[in-house]
N, C-alpha and C positions, 0 to 999 in steps of 0.2 A: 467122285473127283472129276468127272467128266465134265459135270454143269458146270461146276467149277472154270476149267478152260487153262488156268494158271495166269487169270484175273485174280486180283489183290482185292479189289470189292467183294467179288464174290466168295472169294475166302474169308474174309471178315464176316460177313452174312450168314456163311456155314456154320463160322466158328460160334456166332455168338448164341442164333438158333441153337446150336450142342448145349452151349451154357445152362437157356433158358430151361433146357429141356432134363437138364441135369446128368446127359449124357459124358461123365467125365471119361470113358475109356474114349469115347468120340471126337471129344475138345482132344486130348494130345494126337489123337491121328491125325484132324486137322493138321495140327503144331507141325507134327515130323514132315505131314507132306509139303506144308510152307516151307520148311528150312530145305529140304530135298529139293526142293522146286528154284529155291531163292526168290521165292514171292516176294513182293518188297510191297504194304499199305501202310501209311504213317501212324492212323490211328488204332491199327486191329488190336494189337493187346491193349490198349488204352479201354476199348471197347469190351471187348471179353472180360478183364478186369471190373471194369464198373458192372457189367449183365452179371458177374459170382456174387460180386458185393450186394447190389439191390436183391438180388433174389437169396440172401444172409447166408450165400455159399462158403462160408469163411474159410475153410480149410483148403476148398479148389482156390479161393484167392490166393494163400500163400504157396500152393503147388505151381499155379500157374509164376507166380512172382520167381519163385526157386527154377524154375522153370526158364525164363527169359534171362536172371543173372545166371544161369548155367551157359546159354547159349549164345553171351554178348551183347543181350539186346537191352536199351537204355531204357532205366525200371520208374527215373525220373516223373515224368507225364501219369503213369502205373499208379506210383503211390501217390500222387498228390490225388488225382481221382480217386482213389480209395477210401483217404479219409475224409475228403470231404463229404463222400457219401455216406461213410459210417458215423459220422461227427450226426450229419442231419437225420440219420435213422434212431439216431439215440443208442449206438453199439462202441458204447465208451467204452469197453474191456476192449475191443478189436479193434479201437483206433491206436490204444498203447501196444498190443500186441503187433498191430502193423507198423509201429516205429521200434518197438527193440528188433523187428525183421529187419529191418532196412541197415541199422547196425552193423548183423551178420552177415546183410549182400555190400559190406565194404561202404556205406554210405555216411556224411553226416547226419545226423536228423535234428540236428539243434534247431533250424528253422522252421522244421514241422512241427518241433515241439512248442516252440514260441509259438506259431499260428494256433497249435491246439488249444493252449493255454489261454490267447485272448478269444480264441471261439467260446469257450467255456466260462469264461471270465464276463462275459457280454451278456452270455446266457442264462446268469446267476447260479450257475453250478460249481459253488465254491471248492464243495466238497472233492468234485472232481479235480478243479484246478491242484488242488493240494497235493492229489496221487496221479498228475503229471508229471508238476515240480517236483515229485522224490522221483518217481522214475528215471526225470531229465538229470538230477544229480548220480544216482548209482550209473546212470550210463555214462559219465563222466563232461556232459556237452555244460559247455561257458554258458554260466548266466548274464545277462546283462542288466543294466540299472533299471528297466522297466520290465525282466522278467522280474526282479526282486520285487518291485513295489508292486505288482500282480498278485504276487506269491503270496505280499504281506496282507494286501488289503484283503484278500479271501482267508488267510490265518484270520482277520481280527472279523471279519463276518460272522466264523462260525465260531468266534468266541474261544479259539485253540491257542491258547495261551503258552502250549510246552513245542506248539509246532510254531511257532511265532520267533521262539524264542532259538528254535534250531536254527529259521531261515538267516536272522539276522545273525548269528552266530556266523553262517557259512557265509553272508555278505562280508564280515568280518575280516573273516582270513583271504578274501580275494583281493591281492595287489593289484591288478589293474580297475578297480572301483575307490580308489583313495579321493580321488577329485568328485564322483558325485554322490561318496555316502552318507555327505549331509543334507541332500536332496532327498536319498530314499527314508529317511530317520523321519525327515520334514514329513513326506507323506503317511507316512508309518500313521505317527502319531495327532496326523489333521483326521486323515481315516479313522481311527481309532473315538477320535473325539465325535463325531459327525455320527457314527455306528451307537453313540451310547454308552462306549467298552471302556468306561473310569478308570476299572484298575488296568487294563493293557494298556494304557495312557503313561499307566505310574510306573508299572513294567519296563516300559521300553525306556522311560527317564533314569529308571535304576541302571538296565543294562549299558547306556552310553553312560552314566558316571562309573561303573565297576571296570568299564572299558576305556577310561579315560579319554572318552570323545568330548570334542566341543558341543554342546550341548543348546550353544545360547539361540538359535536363532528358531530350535526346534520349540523348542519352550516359547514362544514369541508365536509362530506358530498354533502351536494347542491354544493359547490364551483367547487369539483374535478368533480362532474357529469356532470356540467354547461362547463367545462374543455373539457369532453371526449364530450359532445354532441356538440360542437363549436359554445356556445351560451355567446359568452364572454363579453357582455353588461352585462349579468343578473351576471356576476361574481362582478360587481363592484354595483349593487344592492343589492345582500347577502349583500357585507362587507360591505356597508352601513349599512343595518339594522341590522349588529351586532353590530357597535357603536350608533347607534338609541338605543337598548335595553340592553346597557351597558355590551357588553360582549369583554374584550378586544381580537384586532383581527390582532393586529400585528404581529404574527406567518404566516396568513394566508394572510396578505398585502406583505412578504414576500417571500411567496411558489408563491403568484399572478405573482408577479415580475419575477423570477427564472423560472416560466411556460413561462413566456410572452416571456421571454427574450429567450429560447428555440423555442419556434414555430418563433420568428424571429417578432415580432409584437409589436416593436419599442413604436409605437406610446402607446401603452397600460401599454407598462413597463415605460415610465412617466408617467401617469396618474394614475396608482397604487402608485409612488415614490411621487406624489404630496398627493395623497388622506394618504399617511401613514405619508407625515411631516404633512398637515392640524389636521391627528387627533395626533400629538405630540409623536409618536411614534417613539423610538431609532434606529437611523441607523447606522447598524452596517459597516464595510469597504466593505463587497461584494454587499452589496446594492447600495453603491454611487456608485463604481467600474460598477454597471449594468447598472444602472441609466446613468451615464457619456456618459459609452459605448454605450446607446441607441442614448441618446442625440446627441454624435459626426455621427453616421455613419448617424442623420436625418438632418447634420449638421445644429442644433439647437444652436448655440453659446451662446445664451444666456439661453438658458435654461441652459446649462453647467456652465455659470457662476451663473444661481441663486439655481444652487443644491451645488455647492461650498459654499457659502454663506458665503464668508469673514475667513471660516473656515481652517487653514491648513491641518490638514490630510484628508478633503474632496480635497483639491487643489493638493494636492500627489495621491491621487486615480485619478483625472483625467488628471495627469498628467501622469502616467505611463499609464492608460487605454491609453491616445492618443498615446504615444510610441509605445504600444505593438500592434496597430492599424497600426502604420504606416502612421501616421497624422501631418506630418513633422509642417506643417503651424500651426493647432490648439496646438502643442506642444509651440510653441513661442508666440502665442497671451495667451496661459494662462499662460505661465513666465512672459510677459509683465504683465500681469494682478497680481501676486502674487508681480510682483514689487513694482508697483503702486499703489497694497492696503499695502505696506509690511506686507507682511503674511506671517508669520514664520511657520516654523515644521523644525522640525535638520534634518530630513534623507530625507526630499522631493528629492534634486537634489542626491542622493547618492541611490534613489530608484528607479526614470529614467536612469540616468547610467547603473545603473545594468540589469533594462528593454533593455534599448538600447541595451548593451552586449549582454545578451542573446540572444534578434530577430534575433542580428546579423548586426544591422544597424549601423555601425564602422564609415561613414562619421557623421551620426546625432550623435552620440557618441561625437566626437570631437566636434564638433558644440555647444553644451550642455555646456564643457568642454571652450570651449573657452565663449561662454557667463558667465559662473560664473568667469573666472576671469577679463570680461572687467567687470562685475559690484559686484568686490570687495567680490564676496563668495569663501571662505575656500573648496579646491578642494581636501583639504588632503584625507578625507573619498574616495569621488570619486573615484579619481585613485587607490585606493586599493582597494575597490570593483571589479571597472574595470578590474583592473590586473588577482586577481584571477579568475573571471568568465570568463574573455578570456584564464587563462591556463588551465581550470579546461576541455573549450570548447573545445583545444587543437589548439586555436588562437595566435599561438607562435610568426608569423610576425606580428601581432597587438599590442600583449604584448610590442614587439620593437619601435612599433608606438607611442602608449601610454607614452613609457617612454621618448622616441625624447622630446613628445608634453609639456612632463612634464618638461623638462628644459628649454623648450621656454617659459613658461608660471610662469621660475624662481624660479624654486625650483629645491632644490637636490634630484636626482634621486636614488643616492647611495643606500640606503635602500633597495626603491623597486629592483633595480638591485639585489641588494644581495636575497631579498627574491626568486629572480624568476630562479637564480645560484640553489637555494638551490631547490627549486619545481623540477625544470630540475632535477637535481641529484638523488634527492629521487624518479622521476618516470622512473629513467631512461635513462632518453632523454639526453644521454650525448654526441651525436651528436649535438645537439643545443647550447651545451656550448660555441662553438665557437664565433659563432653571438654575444650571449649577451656579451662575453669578450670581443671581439673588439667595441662592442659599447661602452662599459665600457668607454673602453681607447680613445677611439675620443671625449666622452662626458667629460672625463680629470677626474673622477670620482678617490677616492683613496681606492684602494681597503685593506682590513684587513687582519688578518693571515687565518683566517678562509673563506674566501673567494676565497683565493690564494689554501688554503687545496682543497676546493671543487673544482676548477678550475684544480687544478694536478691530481685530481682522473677521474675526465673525461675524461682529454686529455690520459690518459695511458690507460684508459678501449677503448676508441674507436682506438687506438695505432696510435695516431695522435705525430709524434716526433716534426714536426714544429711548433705546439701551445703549445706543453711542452716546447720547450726551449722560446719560444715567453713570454711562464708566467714567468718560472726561474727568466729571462732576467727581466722584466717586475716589478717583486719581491725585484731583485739585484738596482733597481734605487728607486727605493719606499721609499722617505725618512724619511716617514713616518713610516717606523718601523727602528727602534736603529738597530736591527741586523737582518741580516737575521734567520727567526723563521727556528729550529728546527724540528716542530713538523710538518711543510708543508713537508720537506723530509720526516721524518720517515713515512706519510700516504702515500707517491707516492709510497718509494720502495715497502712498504706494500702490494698496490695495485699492482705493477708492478710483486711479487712476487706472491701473487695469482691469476693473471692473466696469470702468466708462462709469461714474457716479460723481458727474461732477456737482452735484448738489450739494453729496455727504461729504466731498472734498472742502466745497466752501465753509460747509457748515464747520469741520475742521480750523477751519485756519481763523475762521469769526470768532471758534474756540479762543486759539490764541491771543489774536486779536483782543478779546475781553477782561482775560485773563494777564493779561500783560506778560504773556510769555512765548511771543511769537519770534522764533528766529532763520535767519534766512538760507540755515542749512534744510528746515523744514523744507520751504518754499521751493530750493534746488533741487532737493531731494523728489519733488514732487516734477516737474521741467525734466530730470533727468528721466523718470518712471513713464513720461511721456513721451518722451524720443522714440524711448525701448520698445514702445508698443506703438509707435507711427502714429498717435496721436498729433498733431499738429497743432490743429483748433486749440488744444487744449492747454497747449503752450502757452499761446498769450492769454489763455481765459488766466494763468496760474499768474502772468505776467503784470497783469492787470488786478488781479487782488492783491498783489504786494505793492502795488503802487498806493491801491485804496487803504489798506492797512499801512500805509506810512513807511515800508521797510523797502529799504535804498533796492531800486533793483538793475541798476546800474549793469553790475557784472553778467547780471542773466542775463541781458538783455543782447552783452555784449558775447558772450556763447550761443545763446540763441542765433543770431547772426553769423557766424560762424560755423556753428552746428550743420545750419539750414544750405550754406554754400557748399560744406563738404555732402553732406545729400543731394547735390543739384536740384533743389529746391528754389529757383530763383525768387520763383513771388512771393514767399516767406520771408528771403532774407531784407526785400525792399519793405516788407510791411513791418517787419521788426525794426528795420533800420531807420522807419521813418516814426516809427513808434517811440524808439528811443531818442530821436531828434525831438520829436513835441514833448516830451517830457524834460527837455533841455539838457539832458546827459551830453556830459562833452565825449565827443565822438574821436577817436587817432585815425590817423594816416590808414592803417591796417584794416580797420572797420571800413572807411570812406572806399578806401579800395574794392573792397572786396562787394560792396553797394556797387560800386561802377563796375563790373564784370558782372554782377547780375544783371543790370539796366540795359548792359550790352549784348549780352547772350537774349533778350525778349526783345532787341530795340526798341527801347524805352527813349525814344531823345528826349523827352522835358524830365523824365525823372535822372537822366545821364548829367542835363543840364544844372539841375535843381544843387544833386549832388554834389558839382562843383561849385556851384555858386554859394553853398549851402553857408559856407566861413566866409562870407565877405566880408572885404578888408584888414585880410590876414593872406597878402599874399605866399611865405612861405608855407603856405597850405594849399592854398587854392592854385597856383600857378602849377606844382609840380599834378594838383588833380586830373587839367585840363589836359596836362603832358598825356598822363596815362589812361587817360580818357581815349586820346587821338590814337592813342599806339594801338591799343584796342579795338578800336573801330576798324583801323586801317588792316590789322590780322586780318578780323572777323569778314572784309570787303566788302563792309558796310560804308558805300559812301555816301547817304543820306546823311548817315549821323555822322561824318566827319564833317559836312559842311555845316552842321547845325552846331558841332561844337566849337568850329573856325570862329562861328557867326557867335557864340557865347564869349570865345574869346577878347573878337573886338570888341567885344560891348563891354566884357571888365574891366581892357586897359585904356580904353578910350572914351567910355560912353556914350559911345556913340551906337544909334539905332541901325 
């Protein structure tokens, strides 16, 4: 004791030397003379403790332990040293034996038993885990939601089926686990599935139905696990024992189908499709649709006819499904087959059509097409379907096709023709107008005003002059309209006007012109289309072919003038103005004015002059000109042109130079 000194190191140093050396009468003299002394080192029994344990002192461990809870000293530090040491020495009887001690020295040990439990659980010692978890329940310590699913997953390891069945049992009875015994059930049985353990799977589903647990989400669960572990037999034993234990599992016959039919496992996605009609479960279109699908590629024929089942929109599912397949032969044995049972649904052959279109499969299309009408089915749907999904495709020589096959097959194509005019036009595509017009015209088809409009607008946007006069022409025989429509010219010039094509404009109206059926709403129609687009030039070019064509143009001439002022356009309004002067159109007051405020605004004196002088010998026209002439000038303080109008004055009333 001397070396010692009544240093706390050196007591510990003593002490644990004793340990080593096995000297247990030694280790307590130590002890006494520490507490005698009131030696105080933080770690010495911590240390003595671990030096019993490592050297498999077990019995000095728990003297020494008995020893410290005798004398106050905190045993805390003590024991966790202890088993960690005997955990890693592999002294699993002495790590339990060191927690029912701790027990008896007044302690919880529920946390050291959970540490043991995942120590052993990590370490695949299931066996062990198991004679934990009973030890931790006869000592009474709470289990919690991850000791349980600990407990379980090492039950279903070792394949203990009756100790499986106790834990969950005792999760059972514990009221404070109500909110997460569907999490541990979950893991119960994902474990369970993952391990290989089929019947502890069916076990645990027995035990939540006899216990009237909600069941559904665990089942949902095993399915998708049974899924990722590629144990797809046991998928169709779950959903069995969910209609065994009355939980409906149609949702999950379902997702079964949709996986199957994914991984490509045919054979599986009918046998889920059989197992969900047996339990009278609703099938919806994407199920038959899969079902079908499976069926044709294991070319199963009649399995395909008995998921049909006399049903028509089952017989539209696998009829498009064989479409979109590419199953040219199973597409006509189940037309046969929908014959022969007549099985109705309205949109069946208008939903293959459309499938056909789209694939792209344009021979089985027709084919389709020609079978509904050798056996008497209404193709009207059909070919409009067809139509637009081949324009929509941008299958423009098929559309053509289409519509040939539709008047072999006796019916008027007229319509669809028009519709696919009008398609073309709106997208555009007014290069294609041609085709469809000449088909038109061999098909003897009789076209409308409004079809003829669309037909003129294309041919001048793509500035095709020989399919514009081709329509005119075309239009001009048509005896089907009383007169020739109006309102086809006015949208050509229109377009030929905003397209800047003054050629196909002229050509237009020489139309007229020839035909004796030119009128001068045309003509306006075309002046106004030029305003709109700031065309100018174009005005009097329009101006001037109504003069040449013989059609009064008087009033245009006299809007034009007008038009050209309200745009402060001045040099327009004097070239129209004096345009319509050599053309000898009597001019008003109104016009003559409004010449003179152009003339005025460019100081123009001989054209300001001309103006007025323009009516001589009509002085209640020309006198009040000169007035407003002077007034004008005199605003604008323009006094050149007021002395040159002075000077025009004297010379009207006087003639004098």
């Amino acid at each position: 004791m001397t070396i010692c000194n009544h240093d706390g190191r050196q007591y510990t140093s003593e002490l644990v030397a004793a340990v080593r050396s096995k000297q247990k009468k030694r280790v307590f003299e130590i002890l006494d003379e520490v507490k005698a002394n009131e030696v105080e080192d933080d770690n010495m029994y911590g240390r003595a403790v671990g030096a019993s344990c490592k050297t498999e002192q077990h019995e000095l461990v728990c003297e020494l332990l008995d020893y410290m809870h005798a004398n106050g000293v905190d045993l805390t530090g003590a024991y966790v040293c202890a088993q960690r040491i005997a955990l890693k020495s592999g002294k699993y009887d002495f790590a339990l034996e060191l927690l029912r001690l701790m027990k008896t020295h007044g302690m919880d040990p529920t946390e050291d038993y959970k540490n043991q439990i995942r120590s052993l659980h990590k370490a695949g010692l299931h066996d062990r885990v198991l004679s934990v978890f009973e030890s931790m329940r006869k000592e009474g310590c709470v289990c919690d939601k991850d000791m349980y699913m600990t407990a379980i997953d090492s039950a279903i390891r070792v394949n203990n089926s009756e100790l499986l069945m106790s834990i969950l049992n005792d999760m059972k009875r514990k009221v404070g686990l109500a909110k997460t015994r569907a999490a541990v059930f979950r893991y119960a049985v994902g474990a369970a599935v993952l391990a290989n353990q089929q019947q502890l799977v069916l076990d645990v589903f027995d035990f939540m139905h006899h216990t009237n647990t909600n069941a559904s989400t665990a089942y949902v669960t095993a399915i998708r696990t049974a899924f990722k572990s590629k144990q797809y037999d046991f998928v169709f034993d779950i959903l069995r024992k969910m209609t065994e234990n009355g939980v409906d599992a149609s949702g999950e016959y379902s997702h079964a189908m949709m996986t199957f039919n994914e991984l490509e496992c045919y054979d599986q996605v009918l046998r889920a499709f059989k197992g969900m009609r047996e339990c009278g479960y609703e099938e919806g279109e994407g199920i038959v649709t899969t079902a079908v699908e499976a069926a044709i590629k294991l070319e199963r024929h009649d399995d395909v006819m008995a998921i049909c089942n006399h049903d028509g929109r089952q017989y539209t599912s696998a009829l498009v499904t064989a479409v979109c397949l590419k199953q040219k032969k199973r597409v006509f044995e189940i037309l046969d087959e929908v014959k022969a049972n007549e099985v109705e649904d309205d949109n069946m052959y208008e939903r293959a059509v459309g499938a056909a279109c789209i694939t792209k499969q344009h021979k089985l299309l027709c084919e389709i097409l020609d079978y509904m009408h050798a056996n008497g089915v209404d193709t009207t749907d059909a070919y409009v379907s067809a139509r637009q999904i081949a324009f929509k495709s941008g299958e423009n020589d098929f559309v053509l096709e289409l519509l040939r096959l539709m008047q072999k097959h006796g019916m008027d194509p007229t319509e669809q023709y028009k519709h696919q005019l009008m398609s073309l036009h709106k997208a555009g595509l007014h290069d294609r107008l041609q085709s469809i017009f000449e088909a038109m015209q061999k098909a003897g088809c009789v076209c409308d005003e409004g079809m003829y409009g669309t037909a003129v607008d294309s041919a001048i946007r793509v500035k095709n002059r020989e399919l514009l006069m081709s329509i005119l022409d075309d239009m001009r025989r048509n005896a089907g309209l009383s007169k020739m429509p109006s309102a086809v010219f006015r949208r050509g010039v229109g377009v030929a006007v905003w397209t800047n094509q003054p050629q196909l404009l002229f050509d237009v109206f020489d139309f007229m012109d020839h035909t004796d059926t030119a009128t001068s709403a045309v003509y306006t129609s075309g002046i106004r289309s030029a305003f709109r687009s700031k065309q100018y030039d174009f005005v009097f070019d329009i101006l001037r072919k109504m003069t040449e064509n013989g059609v009064d143009a008087s009033e245009e001439y006299s809007h034009a003038v007008m038009s050209f002022s309200k745009l402060e356009c001045y040099d327009q309004v004097l070239r129209a103005f004096e345009a319509m002067r050599g053309l000898g159109y009597g001019q008003e007051k109104v016009l003559c004015m409004t010449a003179l405020r152009a003339a005025t605004k460019l100081d123009r004196h001989d054209d300001v002059i001309a103006i007025c002088d323009g009516l001589s010998g009509k002085s209640s026209v020309t006198t009040p000109l000169h007035s407003h002439a002077l007034e004008q000038a005199h605003s604008t303080n323009k006094q050149g042109l007021v002395d040159s109008i002075l000077q025009g004055i004297k010379k009207f009333t006087t003639g004098a130079e």
